[in-house]
N, C-alpha and C positions, 0 to 999 in steps of 0.2 A: 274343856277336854272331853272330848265323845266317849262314853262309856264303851267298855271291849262287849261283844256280842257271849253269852254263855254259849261255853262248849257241850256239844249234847254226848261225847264219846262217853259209853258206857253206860247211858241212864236206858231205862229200861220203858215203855210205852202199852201201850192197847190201841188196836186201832178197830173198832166194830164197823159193818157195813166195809171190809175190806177186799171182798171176790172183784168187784170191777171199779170202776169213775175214779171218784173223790178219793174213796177209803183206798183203792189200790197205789192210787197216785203217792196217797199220804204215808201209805206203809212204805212205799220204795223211796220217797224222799227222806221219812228221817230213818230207812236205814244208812242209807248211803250217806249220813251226815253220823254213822259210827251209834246209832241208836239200837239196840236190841227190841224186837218187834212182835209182840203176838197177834197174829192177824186172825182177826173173828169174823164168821159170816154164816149163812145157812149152808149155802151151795162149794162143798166139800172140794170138788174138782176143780171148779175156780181158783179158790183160796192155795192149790193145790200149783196150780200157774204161775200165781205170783210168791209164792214160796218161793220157787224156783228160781223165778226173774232174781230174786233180792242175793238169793245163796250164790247164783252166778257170777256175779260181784264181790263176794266174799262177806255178804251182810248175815246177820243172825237173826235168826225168826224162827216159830214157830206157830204154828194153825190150827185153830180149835173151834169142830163145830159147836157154832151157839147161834139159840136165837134170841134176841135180846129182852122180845116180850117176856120171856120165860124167866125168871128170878132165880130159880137153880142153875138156869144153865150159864148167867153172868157170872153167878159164886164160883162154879163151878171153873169159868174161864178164869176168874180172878187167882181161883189156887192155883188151875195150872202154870200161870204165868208164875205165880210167887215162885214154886217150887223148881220149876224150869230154868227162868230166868235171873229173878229175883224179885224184889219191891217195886212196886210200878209207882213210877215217878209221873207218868204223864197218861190222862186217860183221854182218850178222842173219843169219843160221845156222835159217830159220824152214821150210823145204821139209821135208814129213814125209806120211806116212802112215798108217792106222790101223786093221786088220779085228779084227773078235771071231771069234776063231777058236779053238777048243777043242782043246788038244792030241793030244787021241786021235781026230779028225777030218781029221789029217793034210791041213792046207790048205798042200804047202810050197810050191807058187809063190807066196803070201803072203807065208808066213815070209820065204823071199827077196826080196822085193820091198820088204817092211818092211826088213830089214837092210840092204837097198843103199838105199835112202833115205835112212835114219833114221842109219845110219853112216858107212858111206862119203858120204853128202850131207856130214856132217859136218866127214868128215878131208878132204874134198876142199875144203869153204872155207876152213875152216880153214889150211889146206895153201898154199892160192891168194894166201892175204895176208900171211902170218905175217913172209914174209924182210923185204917193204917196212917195216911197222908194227916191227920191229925197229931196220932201218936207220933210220927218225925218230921210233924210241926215244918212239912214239904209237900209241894205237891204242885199238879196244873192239871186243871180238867180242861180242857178244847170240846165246845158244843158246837156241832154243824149246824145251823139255822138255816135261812134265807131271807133273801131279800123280802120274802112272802110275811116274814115275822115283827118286817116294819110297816109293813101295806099291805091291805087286805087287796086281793084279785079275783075279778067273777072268777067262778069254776071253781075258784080252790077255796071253798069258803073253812071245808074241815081241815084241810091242811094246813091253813094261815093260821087258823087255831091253836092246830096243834104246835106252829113255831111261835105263836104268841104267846103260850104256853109255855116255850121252851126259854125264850126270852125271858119274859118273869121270872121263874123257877131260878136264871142264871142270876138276873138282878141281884134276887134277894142273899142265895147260897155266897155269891162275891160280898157282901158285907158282911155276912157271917163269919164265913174265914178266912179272909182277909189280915187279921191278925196273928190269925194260926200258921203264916207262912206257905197257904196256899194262893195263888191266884186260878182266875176261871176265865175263860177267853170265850165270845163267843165270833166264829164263821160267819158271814152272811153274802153269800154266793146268788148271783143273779142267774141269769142263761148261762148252760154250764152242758156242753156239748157230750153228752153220757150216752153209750150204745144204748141201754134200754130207753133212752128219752121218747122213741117214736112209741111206744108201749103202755105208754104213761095214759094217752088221750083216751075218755071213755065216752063223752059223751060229745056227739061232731056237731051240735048247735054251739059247743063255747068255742068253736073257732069265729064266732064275730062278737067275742069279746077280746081276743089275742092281738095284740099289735102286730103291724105287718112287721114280716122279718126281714131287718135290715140290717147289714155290718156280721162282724165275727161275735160267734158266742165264745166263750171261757173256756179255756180246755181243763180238768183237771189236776192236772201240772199248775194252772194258775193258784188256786184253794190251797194245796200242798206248799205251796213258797209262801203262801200266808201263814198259814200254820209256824212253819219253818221259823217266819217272822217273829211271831207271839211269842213262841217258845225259848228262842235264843236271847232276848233279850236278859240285862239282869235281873237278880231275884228283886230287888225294889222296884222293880215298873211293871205295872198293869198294864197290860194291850188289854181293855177291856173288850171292845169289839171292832171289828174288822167287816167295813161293808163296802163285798168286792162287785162290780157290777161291767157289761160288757161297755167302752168308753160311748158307744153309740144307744144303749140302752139305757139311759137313767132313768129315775122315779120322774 
């Protein structure tokens, strides 16, 4: 007999990286599956958009600028959600960024910029929820990765990094507390059709490492039903990880 799918009405979330792509996607799908929503980003009027979007529908959210490299400013999201909403059941780990940068091109305020995102964004939500989700011995962190975090790709050699990095960190934290009644999910999204994607390219020699483009990339909406997926399941099952990728784009 197929187990019933858990109901998400009424549990409460984080979705960082939420003003546009992924994190908007994700904010408006689990509200619309009856989730209360605090949507985090840097870009205020954005976040401000899809408030909207979700309220239109009769969903509950709230918007709180944060930047996630910042450690005060997660804590900071973390209470207002406690206090607004309540205890956050579910944390999306989805705030990232992404340049092609070639290593002997020496682009390090990238490089840094990708590692304080892409990591520290990380250990800082991570970090922000973990004691609570302990103490009621509940919880699901969802980590946005990529496909980049199972295969290295010229151009992205900091980036791959820092999802190999993000990867690890998930590894280890899932058998940590695993026990404790958390489980940890990680994302891994291929070509993934995001307004800022054209923005991303910085250096135009690594378009002859790029495979020619062919077939449909991933819309947003795709990531979000994955999500969707991990989530709902019951509390005894691990969706450890989920690697979504375009059907004409594989490894």
């Amino acid at each position: 007999m197929a187990s019933e799918k858990k109901s998400l009405a009424g549990k409460i979330a984080i979705v960082t990286g939420a003003s546009s792509g992924i994190g908007e996607a994700i904010g408006i799908t689990l509200a619309k599956a009856g989730v209360k929503v605090a949507l985090a980003a840097r870009r205020v009027d954005k976040l401000g958009d899809v408030k909207r979007r979700i309220e239109e529908f009769g969903g509950v959210c709230i918007q709180v600028k944060t930047d996630v490299a910042v450690r005060s400013d997660v804590k900071e999201l973390v209470r207002r959600t406690e206090t607004e909403l309540g205890p956050v059941d579910i944390m999306i780990n989805n705030a990232g960024v992404w340049y092609y940068t070639l290593v002997k091109n020496l682009h390090e305020d990238k490089w840094d910029q990708m590692i304080d995102v892409n990591c520290k964004g990380l250990t800082n939500g991570v970090g922000a929820v973990i004691d609570q989700m302990v103490k009621r011995n509940s919880g699901h962190i969802v980590n946005i990765s990529s496909d980049s975090g199972k295969k290295g790709f010229p151009g992205l050699a900091v980036y791959t990094g820092s999802k190999f990095f993000m990867e690890g960190f998930s590894q280890t934290l899932r058998q940590e507390v695993c026990k404790l009644g958390i489980r940890v999910t990680v994302v891994q999204p291929g070509s993934v059709n995001v307004p800022d994607k054209a923005n991303k390219h910085i250096d135009p020699e690594v378009k002859i490492f790029e495979e020619t483009e062919s077939g449909k990339s991933l819309e947003p909406e795709d990531i979000a039903n994955a999500v969707l997926y991990a989530i709902t399941q019951p509390d005894y099952v691990g969706v450890n990880e989920i690697l979504v990728q375009p059907r004409d784009k594989p490894f």
